[in-house]
C-alpha positions in Angstrom: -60.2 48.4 24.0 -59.2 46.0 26.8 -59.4 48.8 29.8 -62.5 50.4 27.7 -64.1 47.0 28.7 -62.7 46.7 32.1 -64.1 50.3 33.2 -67.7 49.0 31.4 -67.5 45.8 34.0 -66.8 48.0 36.5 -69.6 49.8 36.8 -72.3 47.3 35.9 -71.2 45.3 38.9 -73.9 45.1 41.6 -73.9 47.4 44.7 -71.7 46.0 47.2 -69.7 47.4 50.2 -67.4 49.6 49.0 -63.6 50.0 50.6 -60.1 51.8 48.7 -56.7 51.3 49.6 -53.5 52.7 48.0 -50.5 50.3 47.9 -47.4 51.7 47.8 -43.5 50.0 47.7 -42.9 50.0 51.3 -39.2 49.8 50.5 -39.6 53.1 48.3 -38.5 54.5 45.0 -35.0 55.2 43.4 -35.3 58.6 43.2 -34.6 59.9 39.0 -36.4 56.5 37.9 -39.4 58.0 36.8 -42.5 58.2 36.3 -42.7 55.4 40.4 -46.3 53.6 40.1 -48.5 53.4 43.2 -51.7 51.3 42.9 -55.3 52.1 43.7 -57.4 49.3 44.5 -61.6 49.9 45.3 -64.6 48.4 44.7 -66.0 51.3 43.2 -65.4 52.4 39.6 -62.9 55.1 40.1 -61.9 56.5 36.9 -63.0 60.3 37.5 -60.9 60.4 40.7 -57.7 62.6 41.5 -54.9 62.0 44.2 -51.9 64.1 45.7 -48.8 63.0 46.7 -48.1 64.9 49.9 -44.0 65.5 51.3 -43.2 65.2 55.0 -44.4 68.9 55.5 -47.5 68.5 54.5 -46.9 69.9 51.2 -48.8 68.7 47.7 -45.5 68.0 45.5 -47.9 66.0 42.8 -51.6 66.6 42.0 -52.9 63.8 38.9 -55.7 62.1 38.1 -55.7 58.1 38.5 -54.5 56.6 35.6 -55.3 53.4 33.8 -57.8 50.7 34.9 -55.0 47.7 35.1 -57.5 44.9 35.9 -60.1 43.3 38.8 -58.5 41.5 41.8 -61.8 39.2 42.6 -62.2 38.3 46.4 -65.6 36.5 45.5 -68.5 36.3 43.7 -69.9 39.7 44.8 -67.3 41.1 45.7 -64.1 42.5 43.5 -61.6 45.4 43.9 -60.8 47.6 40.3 -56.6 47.9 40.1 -55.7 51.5 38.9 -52.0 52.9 38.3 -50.9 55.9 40.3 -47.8 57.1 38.3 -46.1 60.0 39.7 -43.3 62.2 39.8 -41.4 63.7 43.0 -38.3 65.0 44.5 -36.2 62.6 46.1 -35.0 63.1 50.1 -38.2 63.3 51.4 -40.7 61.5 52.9 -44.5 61.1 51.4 -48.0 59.5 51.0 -50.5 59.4 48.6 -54.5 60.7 49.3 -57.2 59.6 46.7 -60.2 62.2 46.5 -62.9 60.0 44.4 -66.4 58.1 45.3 -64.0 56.1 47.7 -61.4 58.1 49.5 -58.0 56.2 49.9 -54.4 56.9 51.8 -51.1 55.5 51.2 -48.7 54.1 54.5 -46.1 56.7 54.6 -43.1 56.0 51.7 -39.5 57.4 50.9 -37.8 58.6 47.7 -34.2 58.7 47.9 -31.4 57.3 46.8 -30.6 53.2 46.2 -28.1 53.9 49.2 -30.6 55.3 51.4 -33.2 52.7 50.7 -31.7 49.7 50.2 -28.3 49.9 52.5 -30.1 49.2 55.3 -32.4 46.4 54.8 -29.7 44.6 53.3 -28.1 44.5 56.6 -31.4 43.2 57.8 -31.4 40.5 55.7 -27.6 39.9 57.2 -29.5 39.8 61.0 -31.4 36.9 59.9 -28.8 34.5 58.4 -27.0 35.0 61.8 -29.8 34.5 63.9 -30.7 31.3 61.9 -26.8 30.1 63.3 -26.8 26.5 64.9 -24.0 25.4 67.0 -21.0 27.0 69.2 -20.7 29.8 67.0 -23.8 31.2 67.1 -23.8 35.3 67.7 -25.7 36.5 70.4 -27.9 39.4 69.3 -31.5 40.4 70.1 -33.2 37.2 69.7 -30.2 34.5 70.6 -28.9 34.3 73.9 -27.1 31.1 73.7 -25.7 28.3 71.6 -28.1 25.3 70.2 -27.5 21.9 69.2 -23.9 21.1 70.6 -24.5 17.6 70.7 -24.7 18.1 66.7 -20.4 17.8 66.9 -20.5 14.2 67.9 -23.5 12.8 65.9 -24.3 9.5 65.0 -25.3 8.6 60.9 -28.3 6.5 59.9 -29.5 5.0 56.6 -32.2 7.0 55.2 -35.9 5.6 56.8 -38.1 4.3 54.2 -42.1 6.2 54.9 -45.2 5.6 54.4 -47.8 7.3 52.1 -48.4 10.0 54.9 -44.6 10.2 55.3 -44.2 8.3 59.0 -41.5 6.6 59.4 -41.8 2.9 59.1 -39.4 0.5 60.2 -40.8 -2.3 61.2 -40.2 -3.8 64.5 -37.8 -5.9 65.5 -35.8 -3.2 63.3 -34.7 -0.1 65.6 -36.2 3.0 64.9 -34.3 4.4 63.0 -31.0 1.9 61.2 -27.6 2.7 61.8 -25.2 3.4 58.6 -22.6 1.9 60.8 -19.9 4.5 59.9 -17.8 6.7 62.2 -20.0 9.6 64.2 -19.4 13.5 62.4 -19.2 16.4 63.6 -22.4 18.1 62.4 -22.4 21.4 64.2 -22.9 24.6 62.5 -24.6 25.6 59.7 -28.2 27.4 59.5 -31.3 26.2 60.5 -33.4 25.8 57.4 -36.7 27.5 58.3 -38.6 28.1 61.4 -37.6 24.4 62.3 -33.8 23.6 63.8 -33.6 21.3 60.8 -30.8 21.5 58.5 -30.5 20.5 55.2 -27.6 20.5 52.4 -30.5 20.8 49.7 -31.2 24.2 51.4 -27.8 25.3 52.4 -26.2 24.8 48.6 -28.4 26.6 47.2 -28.1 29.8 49.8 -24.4 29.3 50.2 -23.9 29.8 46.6 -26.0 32.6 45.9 -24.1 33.8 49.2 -20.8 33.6 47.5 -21.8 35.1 43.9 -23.2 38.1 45.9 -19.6 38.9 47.6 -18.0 38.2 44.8 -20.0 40.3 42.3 -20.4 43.0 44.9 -17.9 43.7 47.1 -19.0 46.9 48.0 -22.7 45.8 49.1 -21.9 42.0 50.5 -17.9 41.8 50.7 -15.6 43.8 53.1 -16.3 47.1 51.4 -19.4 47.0 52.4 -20.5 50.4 54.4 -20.3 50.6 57.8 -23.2 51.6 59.8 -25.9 52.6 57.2 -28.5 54.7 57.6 -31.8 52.9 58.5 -34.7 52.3 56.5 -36.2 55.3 55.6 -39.5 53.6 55.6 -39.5 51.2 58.0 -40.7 51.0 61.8 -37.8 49.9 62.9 -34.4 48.0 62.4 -31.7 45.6 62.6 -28.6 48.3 62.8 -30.2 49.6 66.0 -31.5 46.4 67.9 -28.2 46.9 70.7 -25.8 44.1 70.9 -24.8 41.2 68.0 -26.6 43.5 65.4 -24.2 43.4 62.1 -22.6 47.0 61.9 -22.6 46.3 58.0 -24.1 44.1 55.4 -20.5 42.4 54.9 -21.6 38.1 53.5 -18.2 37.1 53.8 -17.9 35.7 57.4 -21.4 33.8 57.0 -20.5 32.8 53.9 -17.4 31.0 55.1 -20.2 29.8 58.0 -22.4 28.0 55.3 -18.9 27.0 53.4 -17.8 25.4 56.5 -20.9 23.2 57.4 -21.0 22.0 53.4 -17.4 20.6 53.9 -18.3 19.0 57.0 -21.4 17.7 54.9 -19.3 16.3 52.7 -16.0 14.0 53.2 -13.8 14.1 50.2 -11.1 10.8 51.8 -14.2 8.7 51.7 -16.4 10.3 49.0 -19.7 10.3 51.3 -22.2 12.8 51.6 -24.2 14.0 54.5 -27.2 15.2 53.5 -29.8 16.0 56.3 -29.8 16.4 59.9 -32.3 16.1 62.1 -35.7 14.2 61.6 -38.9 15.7 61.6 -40.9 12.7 60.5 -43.5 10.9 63.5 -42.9 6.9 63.5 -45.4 4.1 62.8 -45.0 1.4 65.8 -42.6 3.7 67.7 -44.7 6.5 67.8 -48.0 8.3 66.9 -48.2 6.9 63.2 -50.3 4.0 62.1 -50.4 1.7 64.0 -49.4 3.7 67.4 -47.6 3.3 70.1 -49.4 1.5 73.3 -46.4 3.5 75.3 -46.9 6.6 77.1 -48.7 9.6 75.4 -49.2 7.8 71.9 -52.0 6.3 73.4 -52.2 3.4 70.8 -52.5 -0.3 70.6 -49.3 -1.6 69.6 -46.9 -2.9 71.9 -43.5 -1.5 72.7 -41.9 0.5 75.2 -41.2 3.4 73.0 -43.3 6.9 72.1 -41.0 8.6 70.7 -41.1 12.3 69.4 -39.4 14.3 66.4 -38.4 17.8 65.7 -42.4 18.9 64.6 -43.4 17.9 67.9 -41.8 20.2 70.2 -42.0 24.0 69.6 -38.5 25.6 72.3 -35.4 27.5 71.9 -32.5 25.8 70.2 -30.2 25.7 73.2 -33.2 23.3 75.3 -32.5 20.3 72.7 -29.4 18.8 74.2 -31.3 18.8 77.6 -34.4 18.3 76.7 -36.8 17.3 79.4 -40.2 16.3 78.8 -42.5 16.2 81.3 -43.9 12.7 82.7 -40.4 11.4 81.1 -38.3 9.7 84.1 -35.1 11.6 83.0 -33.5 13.9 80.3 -33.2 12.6 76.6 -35.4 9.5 77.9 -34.0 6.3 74.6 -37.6 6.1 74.6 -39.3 8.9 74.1 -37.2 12.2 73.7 -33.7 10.4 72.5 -33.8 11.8 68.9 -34.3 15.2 69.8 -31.3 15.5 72.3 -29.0 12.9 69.6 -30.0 14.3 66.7 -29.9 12.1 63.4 -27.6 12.5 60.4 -28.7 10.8 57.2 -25.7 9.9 54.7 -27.0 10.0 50.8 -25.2 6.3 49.7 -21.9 4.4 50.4 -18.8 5.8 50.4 -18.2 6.7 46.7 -21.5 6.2 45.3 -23.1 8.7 42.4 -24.5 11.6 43.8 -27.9 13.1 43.2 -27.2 15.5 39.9 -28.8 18.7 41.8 -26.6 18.4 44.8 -23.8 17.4 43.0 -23.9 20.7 40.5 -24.6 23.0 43.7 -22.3 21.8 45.9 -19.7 22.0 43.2 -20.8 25.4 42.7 -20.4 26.1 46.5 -16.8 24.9 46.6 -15.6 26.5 43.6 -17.2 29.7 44.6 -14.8 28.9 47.4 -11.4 28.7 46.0 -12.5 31.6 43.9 -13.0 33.5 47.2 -10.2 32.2 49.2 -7.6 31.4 47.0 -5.4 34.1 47.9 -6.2 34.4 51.5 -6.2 31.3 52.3 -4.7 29.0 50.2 -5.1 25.7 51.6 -8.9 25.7 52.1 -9.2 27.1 48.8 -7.3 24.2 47.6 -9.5 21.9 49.6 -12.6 23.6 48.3 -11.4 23.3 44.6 -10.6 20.0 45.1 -13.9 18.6 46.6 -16.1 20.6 43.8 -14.1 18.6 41.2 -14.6 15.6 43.0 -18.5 15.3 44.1 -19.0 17.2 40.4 -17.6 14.1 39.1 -19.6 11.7 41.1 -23.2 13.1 39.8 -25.4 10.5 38.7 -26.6 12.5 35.4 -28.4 9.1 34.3 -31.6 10.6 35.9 -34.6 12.2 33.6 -34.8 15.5 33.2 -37.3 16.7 34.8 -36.6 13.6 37.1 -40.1 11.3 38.7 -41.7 13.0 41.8 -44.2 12.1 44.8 -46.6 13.8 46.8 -45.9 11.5 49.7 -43.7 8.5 51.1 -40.6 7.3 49.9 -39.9 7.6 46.1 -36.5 6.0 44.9 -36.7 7.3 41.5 -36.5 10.9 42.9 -33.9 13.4 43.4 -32.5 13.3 46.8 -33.8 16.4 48.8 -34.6 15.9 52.0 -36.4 13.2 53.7 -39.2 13.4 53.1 -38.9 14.0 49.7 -41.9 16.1 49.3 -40.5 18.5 51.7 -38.5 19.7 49.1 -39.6 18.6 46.1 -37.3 19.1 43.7 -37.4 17.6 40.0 -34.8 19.7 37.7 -31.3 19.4 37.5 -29.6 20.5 34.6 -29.2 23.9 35.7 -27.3 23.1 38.5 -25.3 20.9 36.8 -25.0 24.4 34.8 -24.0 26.2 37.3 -21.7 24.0 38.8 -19.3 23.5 35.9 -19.9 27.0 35.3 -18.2 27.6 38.5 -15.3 25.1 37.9 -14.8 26.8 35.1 -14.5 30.3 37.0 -12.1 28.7 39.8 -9.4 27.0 37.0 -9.6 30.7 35.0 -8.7 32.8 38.4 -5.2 30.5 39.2 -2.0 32.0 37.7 -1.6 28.7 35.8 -1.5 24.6 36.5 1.4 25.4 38.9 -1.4 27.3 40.8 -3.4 24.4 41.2 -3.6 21.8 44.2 -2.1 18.9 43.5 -3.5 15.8 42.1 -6.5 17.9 40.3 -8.7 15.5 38.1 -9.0 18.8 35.7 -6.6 21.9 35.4 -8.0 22.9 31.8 -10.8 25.6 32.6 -12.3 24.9 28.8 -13.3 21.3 30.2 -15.9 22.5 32.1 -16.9 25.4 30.0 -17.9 22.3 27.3 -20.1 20.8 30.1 -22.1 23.7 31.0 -22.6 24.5 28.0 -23.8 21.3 27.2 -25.9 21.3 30.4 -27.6 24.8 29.3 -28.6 23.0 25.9 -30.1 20.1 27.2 -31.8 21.9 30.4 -33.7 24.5 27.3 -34.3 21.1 25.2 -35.9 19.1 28.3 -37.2 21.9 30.7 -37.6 24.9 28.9 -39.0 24.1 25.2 -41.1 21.2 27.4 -42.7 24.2 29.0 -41.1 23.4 32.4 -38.9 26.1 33.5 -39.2 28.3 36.2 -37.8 31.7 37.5 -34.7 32.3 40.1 -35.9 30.1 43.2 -34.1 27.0 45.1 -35.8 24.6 42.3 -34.4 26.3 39.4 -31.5 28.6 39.5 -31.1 28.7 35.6 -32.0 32.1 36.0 -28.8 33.2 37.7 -26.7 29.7 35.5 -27.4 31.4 32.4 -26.7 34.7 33.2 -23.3 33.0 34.6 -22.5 31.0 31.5 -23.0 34.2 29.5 -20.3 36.1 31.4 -18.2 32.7 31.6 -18.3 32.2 27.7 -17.7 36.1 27.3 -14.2 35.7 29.3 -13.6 32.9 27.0 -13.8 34.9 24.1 -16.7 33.1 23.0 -15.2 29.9 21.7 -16.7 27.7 18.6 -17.9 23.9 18.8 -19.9 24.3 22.2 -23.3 23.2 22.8 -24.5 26.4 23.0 -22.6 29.8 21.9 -23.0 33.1 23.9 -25.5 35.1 21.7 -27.4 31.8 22.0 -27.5 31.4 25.8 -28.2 35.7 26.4 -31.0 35.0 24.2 -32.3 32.0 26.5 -31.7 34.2 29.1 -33.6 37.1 27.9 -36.7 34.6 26.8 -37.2 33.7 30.3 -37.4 37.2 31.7 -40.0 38.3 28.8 -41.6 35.2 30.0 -42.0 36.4 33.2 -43.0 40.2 31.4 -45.7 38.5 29.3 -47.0 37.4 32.6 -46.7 40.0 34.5 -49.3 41.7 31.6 -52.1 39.3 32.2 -51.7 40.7 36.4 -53.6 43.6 37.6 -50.0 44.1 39.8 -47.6 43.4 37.3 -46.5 40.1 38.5 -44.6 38.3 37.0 -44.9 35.0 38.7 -48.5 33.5 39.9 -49.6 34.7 43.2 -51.1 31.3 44.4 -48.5 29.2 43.2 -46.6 29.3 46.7 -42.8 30.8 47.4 -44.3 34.1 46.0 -41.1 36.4 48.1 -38.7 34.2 46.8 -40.4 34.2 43.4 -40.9 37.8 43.3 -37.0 38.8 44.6 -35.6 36.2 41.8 -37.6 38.1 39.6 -36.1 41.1 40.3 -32.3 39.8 40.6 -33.0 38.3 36.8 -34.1 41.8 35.3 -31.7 43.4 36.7 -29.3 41.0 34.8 -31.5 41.3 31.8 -30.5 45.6 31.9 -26.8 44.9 32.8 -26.7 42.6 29.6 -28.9 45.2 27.5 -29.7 48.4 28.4 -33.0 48.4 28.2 -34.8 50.7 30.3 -38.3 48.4 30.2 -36.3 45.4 32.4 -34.9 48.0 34.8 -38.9 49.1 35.2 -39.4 45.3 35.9 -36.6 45.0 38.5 -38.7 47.9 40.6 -42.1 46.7 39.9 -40.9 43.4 41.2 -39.2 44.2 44.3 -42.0 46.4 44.8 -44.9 43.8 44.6 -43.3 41.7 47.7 -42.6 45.0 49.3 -46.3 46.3 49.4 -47.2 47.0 46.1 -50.0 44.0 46.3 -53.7 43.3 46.8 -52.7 42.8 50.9 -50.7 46.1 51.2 -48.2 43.9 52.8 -44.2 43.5 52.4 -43.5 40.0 52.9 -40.3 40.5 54.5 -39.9 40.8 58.1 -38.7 44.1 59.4 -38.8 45.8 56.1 -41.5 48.7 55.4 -43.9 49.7 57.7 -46.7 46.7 57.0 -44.8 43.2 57.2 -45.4 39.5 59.0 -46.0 40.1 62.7 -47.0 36.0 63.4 -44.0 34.1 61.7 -44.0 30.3 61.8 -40.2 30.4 63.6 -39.5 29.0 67.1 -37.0 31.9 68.2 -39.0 34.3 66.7 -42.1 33.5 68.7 -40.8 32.3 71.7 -38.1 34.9 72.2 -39.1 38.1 69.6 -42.0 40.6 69.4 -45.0 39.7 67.9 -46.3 43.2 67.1 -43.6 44.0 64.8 -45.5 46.6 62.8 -46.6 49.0 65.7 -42.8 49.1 66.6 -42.0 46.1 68.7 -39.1 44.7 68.6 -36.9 42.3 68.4 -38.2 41.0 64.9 -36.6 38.7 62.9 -35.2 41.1 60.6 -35.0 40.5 56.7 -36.5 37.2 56.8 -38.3 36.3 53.9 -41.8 34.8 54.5 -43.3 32.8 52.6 -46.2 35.4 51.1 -49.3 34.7 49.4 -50.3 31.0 48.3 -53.1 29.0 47.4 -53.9 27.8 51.2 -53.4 29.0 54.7 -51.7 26.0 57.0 -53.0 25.9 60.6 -51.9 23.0 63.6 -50.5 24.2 66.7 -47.7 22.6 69.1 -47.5 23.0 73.0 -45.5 26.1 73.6 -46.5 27.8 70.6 -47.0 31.6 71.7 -50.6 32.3 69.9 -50.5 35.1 67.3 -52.4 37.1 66.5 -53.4 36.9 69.9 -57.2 37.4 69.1 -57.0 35.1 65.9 -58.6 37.9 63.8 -57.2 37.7 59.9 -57.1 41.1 59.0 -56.1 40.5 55.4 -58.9 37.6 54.2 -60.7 40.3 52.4 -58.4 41.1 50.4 -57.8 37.0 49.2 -58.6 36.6 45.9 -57.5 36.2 42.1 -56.6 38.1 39.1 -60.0 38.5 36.9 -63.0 36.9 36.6 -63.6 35.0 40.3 -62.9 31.4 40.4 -62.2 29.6 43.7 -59.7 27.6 42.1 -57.2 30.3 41.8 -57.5 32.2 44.9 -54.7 33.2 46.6 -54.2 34.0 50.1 -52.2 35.6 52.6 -52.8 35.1 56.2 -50.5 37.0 58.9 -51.0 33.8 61.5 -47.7 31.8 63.0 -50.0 28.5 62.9 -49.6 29.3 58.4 -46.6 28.0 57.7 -47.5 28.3 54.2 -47.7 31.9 54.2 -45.5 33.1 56.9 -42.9 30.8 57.8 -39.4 31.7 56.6 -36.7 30.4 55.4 -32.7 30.8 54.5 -33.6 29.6 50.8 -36.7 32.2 50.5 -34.1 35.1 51.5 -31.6 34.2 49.3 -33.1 35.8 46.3 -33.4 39.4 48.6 -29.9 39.7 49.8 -29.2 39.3 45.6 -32.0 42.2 44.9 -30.7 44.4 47.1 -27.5 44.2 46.0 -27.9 44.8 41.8 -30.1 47.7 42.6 -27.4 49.5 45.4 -24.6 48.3 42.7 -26.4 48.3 39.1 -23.6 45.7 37.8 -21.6 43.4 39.0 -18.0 44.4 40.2 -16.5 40.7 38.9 
C-alpha cells in the first residue's frame, strides 16, 4: 500500500525540470552477496523503466526492470527526486555500470564486483596514508603530502590552567592576569601524536577514542591491521587513484601496529602515572578578549580595537600554513619571529592539564584511556614486557581515579565555560560530549581482557591495585546496566561514533562474559547484553526503513561517515553473533551509503571511489595536495573521512587558504534535501567547499569507524 501511494504522489506532482541519476557503491559489491542494490533517483515517475548492467566489454550481463519505489528525497517545494531500487545480479571480476532506458535516461560511474580482497584491501591502506600524514612531531613520515617535521617545540612545552570563556568561547582573563595562567608544574614533552582534524590541534578526547578502536582492530584482525597484513595490495578497483602508488612514504600494507604504538605513545606522555596528572589538550584555538580580537579588542596592532595593551595576539584558527612553519612562525609587520605579543602561542604552543596531581578524572576519559592502555599490555605483553607493564599499570590507575559522581547523560553547553560538563576539549562545545557509561564499559572491559591474557599473578607487574580479572568484569557489567537504564531506555543512545562507543562496549562485554563462562550474580548476564546489543542495531534497521536510502542514522544530524562506517562495523558484529543474513545486508547497504549509494552520488571518503571530497577543510591538504582529486590529481589525502552531509554548510576563510572549488560553484546543492514530504527544517546538505568544515573537514575520530569496516568485511570475524 505504502509504495502504491508513493507511485500515486509521484505522478500528480507538478511539471518541473526533470534530471536522473543512478548511485551506485563506489567501493563496489562482494561478489556471491546477492541480489547488490543500485539506486535510481529522478524527478519523473519512473516505474515503467528498464536498465542494463553493462561489463567492461561493453557487454549487457543484466537486463531488469526498476524495482520498488523506496521513497521521495525532497530538495524543495517544487522540486523532489522519486528513490527506486536497482537489484541485480552479476559475475564478479569485472568491471560495470548501470544505463536506465525510461522517461529520464540515467548512467551509473563505473563500479567493480569482486572479491572483499580486491575491494577492500586497498582502501584500507588508504585509510593507513591518512593517520600517518595526520603525524605531529620528529617522527613524522615523509610521503606525498609531508616533507618535513611540525611542531618540535611541542617536546619542551609549558602547562597552563584551563582558560575560563566567554559565551562566544574567547578567552577571558582579565587583565592584569596573563593571557593565559600558568599551572606552575614542570614543562612536558608533548610531541607526537596526530593532529585531530584539519587543524594541528591535538586532543586526548580524540586520540582515546581512535587509539583504541586502533588497538581492537590489530588485535581482532591480524591479518587486515596487524603484521599479517598483505603486502602490496592490489588498488582500488574503483577508484581514480591511490595511496599504494603515490611514490615515496606510501604504506606498502595496511599493517595498524606501528601507529598504534604512535597514538599509544603520545597517551602515555598525556598522562603521568608518578604524579597522577593528566594532559589533556594541546594547543589553543580560542581568540582572546583584551588580548586579542574578542570583546573588548585589542588597541595593539591588527586587532584594531579600543582597549589598551601591547598585545594582539593570535591562535591556531587564525593562521592557515604547513605544520613545520609553527616553530618559526613569522608574521608579517611583527618585528621578529614568535613576537610574546602577537604570534607567541603559535610557536610555544599551550598544554592544558585536566586538575592537580591526583585529582578524579573525567569518567569518559578515564574509561578510554583505560581502554587504550590495557589494549596495550594485551598487545605488547610478550614483546615488550616492560611497557606492557607500564601500560597495564596506568589503565588500572587513571580507571581508578574516574570521577563516576557525574549524571549520566552529564549537563552540556552550547558555548563558554561549563564546569558541570565532561572534560573534552576546551572549548567544551568543540567536542561536546555528555555520555559516559559506555566508556567506563569499555574500559573495565579491557582490564578485564589484559588480567585474563597474563599466565597468572606472577605475570603481573608488581604493585597492581587488581590482579583478579572478575573485578573488572563486575564493573562493566555494571556499567552496561546502568548506561541501558540512563541512556538507552531514556531514549538517549546513539550508534558507534567518538560520543558513544557502546556499540563496539557491548559487543566487547559479550565476548568478555563468554570467556568467562558466563558467570552468575552480575549486573547484567550475556544473553542479556547480546540482546542490548542486537536492540540497538534493529534500531538503527527500523530507521533505516523510514529512509528512501536505507540509512540507518539521520542524514542531517552531522558526523554522517562516521555514523554510517559505525553502522556498518555494528552489523557486522550483529552477523558474527547471529547469523543472520538480514544484518550482513545492512553491513553493505551501510558502507555503501557513505560510499556513493546517496542522494549526492558522492563517497565521503577521500581517495576512495571515483566521486569523493576534492575541497577538504585540512591545511596540508590544501596547501600541499591536489584539489582535483576526482579527475585524477594527486596527492589526496587518502582515506580520510569527511565529515558528509549535515544540516548546514560552514563558510569563513583565513589568509593562505588555497580557494576551492576555484570558481565557488556547488555542484551538489540540487541534490540537498530531506527524506519525504519537504520541510526546510530537515534538510540536509552536502557541499564539496574547503571553507565547510561541517561537511568536508576530516578528522582521525571520523576515520576510525572505516579502518574497523574495512576490516570485518575483508575478515568476517574477529581472529581474537
Amino acid at each position: 500500500m505504502t509504495s502504491l501511494l508513493l507511485a500515486l504522489l509521484a505522478s500528480t506532482r507538478p511539471a518541473q525540470a526533470q534530471g536522473a541519476y543512478v548511485r551506485v557503491s563506489q567501493a563496489g559489491y562482494e561478489a556471491g552477496q546477492t541480489p547488490f542494490r543500485a539506486y535510481l533517483m529522478s524527478t519523473a515517475a519512473e516505474t515503467e523503466a528498464s536498465f542494463t548492467v553493462v561489463n567492461s566489454q561493453g557487454a549487457t550481463a543484466y537486463s531488469g526492470h526498476v524495482g520498488a519505489l523506496l521513497g521521495t528525497w525532497s530538495h524543495s517545494q517544487k522540486v523532489a527526486y522519486n528513490v527506486y531500487a536497482l537489484d541485480f545480479t552479476v559475475p564478479g571480476g569485472d568491471l560495470y555500470t548501470i544505463a536506465v532506458s525510461g522517461p529520464v535516461a540515467a548512467a551509473s560511474p563505473r563500479f567493480a564486483v569482486d572479491g572483499p580482497n580486491t575491494l577492500y584491501s586497498g582502501l584500507l591502506l588508504n585509510t593507513l596514508f591518512f593517520y600517518e600524514t595526520e603525524r605531529d612531531g620528529a617522527n613524522f613520515i615523509a610521503n606525498a603530502l609531508r616533507t618535513a617535521p611540525g611542531h618540535l617545540r611541542d617536546k619542551n612545552a609549558h602547562v597552563y590552567e584551563t582558560p575560563p570563556l566567554d559565551s562566544n568561547d574567547l578567552i577571558d582573563n582579565l587583565p592584569p592576569t596573563l593571557p593565559l595562567v600558568s599551572a606552575k608544574l614542570t614543562n612536558i614533552d608533548a610531541a607526537g601524536g596526530w593532529w585531530d582534524a584539519g587543524d594541528y590541534l591535538k586532543y586526548v578526547e580524540t586520540t582515546s577514542y581512535t587509539t583504541a578502536l586502533m588497538q581492537i582492530g590489530t588485535r581482532d584482525f591480524p591479518n587486515q591491521m596487524g603484521a599479517r597484513a598483505p603486502v602490496n595490495p592490489p588498488a582500488p578497483p574503483g577508484s581514480v587513484s591511490y595511496a599504494g602508488n603515490s611514490g615515496p612514504g606510501a604504506p606498502a600494507s595496511s599493517d595498524f601496529t606501528g601507529e598504534a604504538r604512535f597514538g599509544v605513545g603520545w597517551l602515555m606522555k598525556m598522562w603521568n602515572d608518578k604524579t597522577q596528572t593528566l594532559y589533556y589538550q594541546v594547543d589553543n584555538s580560542q581568540d582572546w578578549d583584551y588580548y586579542g580580537e574578542g570583546d573588548p579588542s585589542s588597541a595593539a596592532g591588527n586587532c584594531g580595537g579600543t582597549y589598551a595593551t601591547p598585545y594582539c595576539l593570535i591562535a591556531e584558527y587564525d593562521i592557515w600554513t604547513l605544520p613545520q612553519a609553527a616553530d618559526n612562525f613569522d608574521q608579517p609587520g611583527d618585528p621578529r619571529p614568535c613576537d610574546p605579543y602577537t604570534t607567541f602561542f603559535i610557536c610555544h604552543r599551550p598544554v592544558f592539564v585536566a586538575g592537580p596531581r591526583g585529582s578524579p578524572v573525567s569518567p569518559n576519559l578515564a574509561g578510554r584511556l583505560a581502554a587504550d592502555f590495557a589494549l596495550c599490555y594485551q598487545l605488547n605483553r610478550l614483546a615488550n614486557r616492560s611497557l606492557a607493564n607500564q601500560c597495564l599499570k596506568n589503565a588500572e590507575d587513571i580507571f581508578a581515579l574516574a570521577d563516576t559522581s557525574y549524571p549520566d547523560p552529564a549537563p552540556t553547553v552550547g558555548s563558554g565555560t561549563c564546569g558541570d560538563c565532561l572534560l573534552t576539549i576546551t572549548p567544551f562545545d568543540g567536542y561536546p560530549e555528555n555520555v559516559w557509561e559506555d566508556d567506563m564499559e569499555l574500559g573495565a572491559t579491557e582490564l578485564y581482557f589484559a588480567l585474563q591474557s597474563a599466565a597468572g599473578p606472577n605475570d603481573l607487574p608488581a604493585e597492581l591495585p587488581h590482579t583478579n580479572p572478575m573485578d573488572y568484569l563486575r564493573l562493566a557489567a555494571q556499567f552496561a546496566r546502568n548506561y541501558i537504564t540512563n541512556i538507552y531506555d531514556a531514549g538517549y543512545t546513539d550508534t558507534l561514533n567518538l560520543y558513544d562507543v557502546s556499540g563496539l562496549a557491548h559487543f566487547e562485554l559479550y565476548r568478555a562474559l563468554d570467556m568467562a563462562g558466563d558467570p552468575t550474580g552480575l549486573a547484567v548476564s550475556r544473553s542479556k547484553i547480546r540482546t542490548q546489543f542486537l536492540r540497538q542495531v534493529d534500531d538503527a534497521i527500523a530507521q533505516a526503513g523510514t529512509d528512501a536510502w536505507g540509512f540507518g542514522y539521520q542524514w542531517s544530524f552531522g558526523d554522517t561517515t562516521s555514523h554510517g562506517a559505525g553502522l556498518s562495523v555494528m552489523a557486522s558484529e550483529a552477523y558474527y553473533l547471529t547469523h543472520s543474513k538480514r544484518y550482513d545486508t545492512y553491513s553493505q547497504r551501510w558502507l555503501a551509503n557513505i560510499l556513493g549509494a546517496n542522494a549526492w552520488g558522492s563517497s565521503f571518503i577521500v581517495g576512495d571511489g571515483s566521486t569523493f571530497p576534492n575541497c577538504i577543510q585540512h591545511q596540508v591538504a590544501n596547501l600541499a595536495g591536489a584539489l582535483d582529486g576526482t579527475s585524477g590529481g594527486t596527492p589526496v589525502l587518502w582515506g580520510a573521512a569527511s565529515e558528509g552531509p549535515a544540516g548546514y554548510a560552514s563558510s569563513g576563510l583565513v589568509d593562505g587558504m588555497i580557494l576551492c572549488p576555484a570558481n565557488g560553484i556547488d555542484t551538489f546543492k540540487k541534490f540537498n534535501g530531506n527524506d519525504g514530504a519537504f520541510d526546510p527544517s530537515q534538510v540536509t546538505v552536502y557541499q564539496d567547499n574547503m571553507q565547510s568544515y561541517s561537511t568536508t573537514e576530516p578528522a582521525i575520530d571520523l576515520t576510525s569507524t572505516s579502518f574497523l569496516m574495512w576490516s570485518w568485511r575483508l575478515a568476517e570475524h574477529p581472529s581474537f
